[in-house]
N, C-alpha and C positions, 0 to 999 in steps of 0.2 A: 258539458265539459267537466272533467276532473279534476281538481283542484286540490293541493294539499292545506290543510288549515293549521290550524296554532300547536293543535297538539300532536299534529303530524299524522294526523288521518286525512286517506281520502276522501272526498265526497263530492254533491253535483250543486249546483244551485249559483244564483246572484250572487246571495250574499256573501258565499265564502272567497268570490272571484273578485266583489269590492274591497274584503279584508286583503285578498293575496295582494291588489292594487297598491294597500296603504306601502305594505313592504318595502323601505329603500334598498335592504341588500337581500341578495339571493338567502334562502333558508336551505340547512343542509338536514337529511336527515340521518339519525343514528341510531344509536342505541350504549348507552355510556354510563356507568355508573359514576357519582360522584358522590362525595359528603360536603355537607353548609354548617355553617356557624353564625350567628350573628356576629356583626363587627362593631369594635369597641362599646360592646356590654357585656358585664359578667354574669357570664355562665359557664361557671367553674367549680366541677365535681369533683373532690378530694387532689386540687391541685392540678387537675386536667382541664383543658377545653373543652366542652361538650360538641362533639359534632353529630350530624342525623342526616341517615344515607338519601339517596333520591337517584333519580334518573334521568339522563338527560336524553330529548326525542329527538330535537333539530336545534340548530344554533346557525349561527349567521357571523360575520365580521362584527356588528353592535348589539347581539343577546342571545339570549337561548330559551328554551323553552322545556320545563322539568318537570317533573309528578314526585310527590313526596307524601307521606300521610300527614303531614301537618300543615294546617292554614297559615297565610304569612300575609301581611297586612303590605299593600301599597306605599312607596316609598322605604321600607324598610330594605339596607344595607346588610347584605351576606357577605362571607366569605366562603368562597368556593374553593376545594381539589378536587380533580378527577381523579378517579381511582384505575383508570387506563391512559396511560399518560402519551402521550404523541400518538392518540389513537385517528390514524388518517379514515378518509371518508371515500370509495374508489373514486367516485366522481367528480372529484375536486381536482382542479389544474394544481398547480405549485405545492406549495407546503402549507396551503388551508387548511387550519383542523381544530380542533375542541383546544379552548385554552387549559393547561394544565393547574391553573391559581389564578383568582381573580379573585377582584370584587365585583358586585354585582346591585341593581337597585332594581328593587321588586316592583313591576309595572299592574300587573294585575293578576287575581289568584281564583279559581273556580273550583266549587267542589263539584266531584263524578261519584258514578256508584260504578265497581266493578263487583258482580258476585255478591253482592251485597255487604258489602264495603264500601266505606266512604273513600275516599284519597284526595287529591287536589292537583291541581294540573296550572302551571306555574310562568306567566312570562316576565322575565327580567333584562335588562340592557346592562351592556357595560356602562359604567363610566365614563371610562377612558376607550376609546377607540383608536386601535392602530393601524 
């Protein structure tokens, strides 16, 4: 069976069909550019907020799931914008879609190699769920 996993690939196996298991809501997939910030610490470049772009692959009603070239520690607090903002999903009933600002807590962070590149591949929950 085929099964989509965390970073929105497909593949075959148990294990990724126990992961899909854990999932309480449906995972959507995309393809969305956003920018993060840490929230409430200063990272402030000549009076600017520092933000650092990333990607968003699928997301759900309670998280999403991003690739970014920077490692980001467990538990830590982002602030997220999407840089495509009401960008719908065709699959999705109603008005489901990528939140356009959020905060976000960082659940767990992986490095990949692409092309021999490092990157990281990112899953975070909201907070707050609507």
């Amino acid at each position: 069976m085929k099964v989509m996993n965390a970073q929105g690939r497909i593949g075959h196996g148990d294990s990724m069909a126990k992961d899909a298991e854990k999932r309480k809501d449906r995972r959507h997939a995309c393809d969305a550019k956003i920018k993060w910030s840490y929230f409430n610490r200063t990272t402030f470049h000549y009076d600017q907020e520092v933000f650092h772009p990333a990607r968003v692959l699928n997301f759900s009603k309670s998280g999403l799931y991003f690739e970014s070239i920077y490692s980001l520690k467990p538990g830590t607090i982002l602030l997220f914008r999407s840089e495509e903002f009401g960008k719908k999903v065709p699959d999705l009933e109603g008005c489901e879609c990528l939140r356009s600002i959020s905060l976000v807590e960082i659940k767990w962070c992986q490095e990949f190699l692409r092309n021999g590149e490092s990157y990281f591949g990112i899953g975070a929950r909201y907070p707050i769920v609507y």
